[in-house]
N, C-alpha and C positions, 0 to 999 in steps of 0.2 A: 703325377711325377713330372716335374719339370724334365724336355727334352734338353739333354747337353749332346749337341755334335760339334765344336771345338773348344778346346782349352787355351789360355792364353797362358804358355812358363815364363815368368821369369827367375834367373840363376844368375852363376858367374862365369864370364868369358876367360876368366884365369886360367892359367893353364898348369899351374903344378901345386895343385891342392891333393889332399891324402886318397888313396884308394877307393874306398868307403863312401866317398861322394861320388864319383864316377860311375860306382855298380850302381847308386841311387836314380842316378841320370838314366844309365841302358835301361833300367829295369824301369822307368820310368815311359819311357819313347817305346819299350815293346807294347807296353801294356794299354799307353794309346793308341796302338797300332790292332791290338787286340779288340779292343773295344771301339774300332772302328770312328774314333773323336780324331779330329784335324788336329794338331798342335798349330799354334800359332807364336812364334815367337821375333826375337831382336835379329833375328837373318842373319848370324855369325858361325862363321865352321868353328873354333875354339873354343875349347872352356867346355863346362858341364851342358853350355848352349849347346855346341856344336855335338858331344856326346847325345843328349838326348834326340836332337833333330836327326843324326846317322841310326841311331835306333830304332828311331820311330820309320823313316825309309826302308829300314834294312830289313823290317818285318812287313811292310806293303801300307805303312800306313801314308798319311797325307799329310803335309809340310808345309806352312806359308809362311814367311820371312817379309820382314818389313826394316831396312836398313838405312839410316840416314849416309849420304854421301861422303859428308868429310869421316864418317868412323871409320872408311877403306885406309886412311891413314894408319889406322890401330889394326887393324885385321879386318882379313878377307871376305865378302860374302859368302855363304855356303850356295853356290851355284847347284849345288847335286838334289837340293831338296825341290817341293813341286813347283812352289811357287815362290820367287823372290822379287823382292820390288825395293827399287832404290827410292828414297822418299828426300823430301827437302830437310827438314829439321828433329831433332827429338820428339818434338812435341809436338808430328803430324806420327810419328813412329806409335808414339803412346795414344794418339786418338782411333789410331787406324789398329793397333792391333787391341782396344777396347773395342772398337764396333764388331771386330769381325771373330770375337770372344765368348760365348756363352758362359764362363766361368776360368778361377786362375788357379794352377798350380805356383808355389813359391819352393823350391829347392834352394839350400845355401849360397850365398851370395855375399855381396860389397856393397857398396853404397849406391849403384845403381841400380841393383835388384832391390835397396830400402827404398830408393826414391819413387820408382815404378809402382811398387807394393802400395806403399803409404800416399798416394796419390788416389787410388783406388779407395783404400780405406774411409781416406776423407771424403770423397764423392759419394760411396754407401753411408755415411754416417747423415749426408745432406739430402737423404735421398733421392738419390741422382739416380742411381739404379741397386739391383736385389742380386747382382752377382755373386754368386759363391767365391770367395777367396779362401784358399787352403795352404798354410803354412806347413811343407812336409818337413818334419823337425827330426831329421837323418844326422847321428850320432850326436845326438842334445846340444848340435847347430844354434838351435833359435831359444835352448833353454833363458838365458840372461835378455834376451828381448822380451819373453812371454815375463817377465819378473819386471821388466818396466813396463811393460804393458799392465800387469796387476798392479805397479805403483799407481800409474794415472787414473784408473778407476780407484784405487782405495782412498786414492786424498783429491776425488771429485773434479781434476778436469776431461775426464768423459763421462756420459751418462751410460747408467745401468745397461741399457736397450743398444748402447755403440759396441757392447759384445758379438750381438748375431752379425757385424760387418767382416767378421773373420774366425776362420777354424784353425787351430794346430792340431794335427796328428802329428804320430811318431814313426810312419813307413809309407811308402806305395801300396801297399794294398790296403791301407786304413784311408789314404785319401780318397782311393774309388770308394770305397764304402761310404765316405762322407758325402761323394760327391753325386752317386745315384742312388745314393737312398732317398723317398718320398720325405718332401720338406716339410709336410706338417701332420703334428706338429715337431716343432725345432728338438732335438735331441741334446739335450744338456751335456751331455757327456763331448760333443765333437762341434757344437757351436758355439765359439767363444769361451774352448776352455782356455782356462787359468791355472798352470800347475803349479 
C-alpha cells in the first residue's frame, strides 16, 4: 500500500457559495486531521480553502500553505495554520505544493482549482508522476465535467489508459476509501469512473 502522509486540496477561495460545500470542506480538514495526512494547500484563510485549512487545525492536524505575494492583494494568508510560505509566482506555488504532495484532493471550485487540477492531469497522462488525484464530486459539482471528460475519451482525444490519472467519488469518506485503499490492482469502480 502506497504511504499517503500529505494531500495537496485544491477548492474555491470564494466566499459565499451554498452550505453544502462548506460542511464538505470541515468534514474534509477533520478527517485529515484524523487520519493524521498534512494538507497542503494555496495558503488562503477564505473560501472552502480557508474552511478546510481551519478544520484540519482545529482538530490537531498539520497545515502547510504556499502563497504567492501579489494574491495578498485578493486575500489574506492564513497565518494560524503550521506552516505558511510566501513564494514568487504561481508556478513556484503549483511546483512546490506538487513536491511536497503525496496525492490530491479536488473539492468544488473555479477555474483556478480547473487549472491546478488539469495541470496534474496532464503531467499523470505524460508520466510525470502516479499521483492519486480524486475529484470529490460534493452535490453533483463536477457531474457536467465528468460528461466532458466522457466526451474526450468517446470520440478519442485521450487514450483509454488517461482514465487511471484521475478518480471522482461522490463524498469524503469515499475519497479516503479511494485514497488508502491498496492500488493494485486499480478498482474500476473509483479509477477513472465515468458516470
Amino acid at each position: 500500500m502506497i504511504e499517503i502522509r500529505s494531500v495537496g486540496v485544491f477548492c474555491s477561495s470564494a466566499m459565499h457559495v451554498e452550505g453544502v460545500y462548506e460542511k464538505a470542506a470541515l468534514e474534509l480538514g477533520e478527517a485529515l486531521a484524523q487520519h493524521q495526512i498534512t494538507m497542503v494547500y494555496g495558503g488562503g484563510a477564505q473560501g472552502l480553502m480557508g474552511k478546510t485549512a481551519d478544520a484540519t487545525m482545529a482538530h490537531g492536524g498539520r497545515v502547510i500553505g504556499f502563497m504567492p505575494h501579489h494574491l495578498r492583494e485578493y486575500e489574506e494568508p492564513n497565518w494560524a495554520i503550521t506552516e505558511m510560505h510566501m513564494v514568487d509566482t504561481m508556478h513556484t506555488r503549483k511546483r512546490l505544493m506538487f513536491e511536497h504532495s503525496d496525492a490530491f484532493f479536488v473539492l468544488p471550485g473555479g477555474f483556478g482549482t480547473l487549472d491546478e487540477t488539469f495541470e496534474l492531469i496532464t503531467w499523470g497522462q505524460l508520466k510525470l508522476h502516479e499521483k492519486p488525484i480524486i475529484f470529490i464530486n460534493v452535490n453533483q459539482y463536477w457531474d457536467p465535467l465528468e460528461s466532458l471528460i466522457k466526451n474526450i475519451f468517446e470520440q478519442h482525444f485521450a487514450k483509454p489508459e488517461d482514465k487511471n490519472c484521475f478518480t471522482f467519488v461522490r463524498s469524503v469518506s469515499e475519497a479516503f476509501q479511494a485514497l488508502l485503499k491498496t492500488p493494485e490492482p486499480p478498482s474500476p469502480e473509483h479509477i477513472g469512473e465515468l458516470v
